[in-house]
N, C-alpha and C positions, 0 to 999 in steps of 0.2 A: 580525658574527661575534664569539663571546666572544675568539676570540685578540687582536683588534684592541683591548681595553681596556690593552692593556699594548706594543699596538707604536707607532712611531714611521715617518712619511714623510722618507723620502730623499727630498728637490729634487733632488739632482742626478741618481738616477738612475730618479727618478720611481717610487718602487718602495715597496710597503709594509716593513718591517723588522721580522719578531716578536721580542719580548724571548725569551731562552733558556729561561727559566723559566715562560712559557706560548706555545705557539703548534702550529699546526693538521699534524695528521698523518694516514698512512692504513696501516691495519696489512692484514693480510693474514686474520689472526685478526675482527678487530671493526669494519673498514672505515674511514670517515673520521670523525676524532677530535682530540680537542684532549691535547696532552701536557701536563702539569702540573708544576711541580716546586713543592710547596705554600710549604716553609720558603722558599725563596728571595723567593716570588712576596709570600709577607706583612710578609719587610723590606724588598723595594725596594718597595713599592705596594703598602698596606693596603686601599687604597678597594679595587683589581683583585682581592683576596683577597676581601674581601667580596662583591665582584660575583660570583666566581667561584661560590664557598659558596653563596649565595643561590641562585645559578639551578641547580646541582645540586641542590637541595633541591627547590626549587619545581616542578624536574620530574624528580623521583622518580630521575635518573640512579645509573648504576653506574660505580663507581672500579676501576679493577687497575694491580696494579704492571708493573713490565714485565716481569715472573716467571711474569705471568699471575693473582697471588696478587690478593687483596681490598687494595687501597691502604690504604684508611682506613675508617671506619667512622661512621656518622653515623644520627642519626633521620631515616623517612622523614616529613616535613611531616605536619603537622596539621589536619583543617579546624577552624575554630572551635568551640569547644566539647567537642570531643572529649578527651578523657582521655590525659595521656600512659602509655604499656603499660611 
């Protein structure tokens, strides 16, 4: 699960722990989802930003704020060769 790049296992009570700034939700609106909080997530853990980035790209996902509004904005991936628009 991409939330799990950035959580942590409690031993003691044997239980996954997500970081604040990424971890798995289910809206009512868009069903089960991962929350994002970008700035936070790219200074405590650059590499989990990256990961993050990367696989919304790589499959074409859609971002919203919790307004409902367009989070961010990004190019949708490229195959090789193909021209950026």
């Amino acid at each position: 699960m991409l939330s799990d790049a950035a959580a942590a296992f409690d031993a003691r009570d044997r239980r996954l722990v997500y970081a604040d700034y990424l971890r798995p939700a289910y809206t009512e609106q868009y069903g089960h989802c991962v929350e994002v909080d970008f700035d936070a997530l790219e200074q405590a853990n650059p590499y989990a930003y990256r990961l993050v980035i990367d696989f919304i790209r790589s499959n074409g996902l859609e971002l919203y704020a919790h307004d409902g509004g367009a989070a961010i904005e990004y190019d949708a991936p490229r195959t090789p060769g193909q021209a950026a628009s």
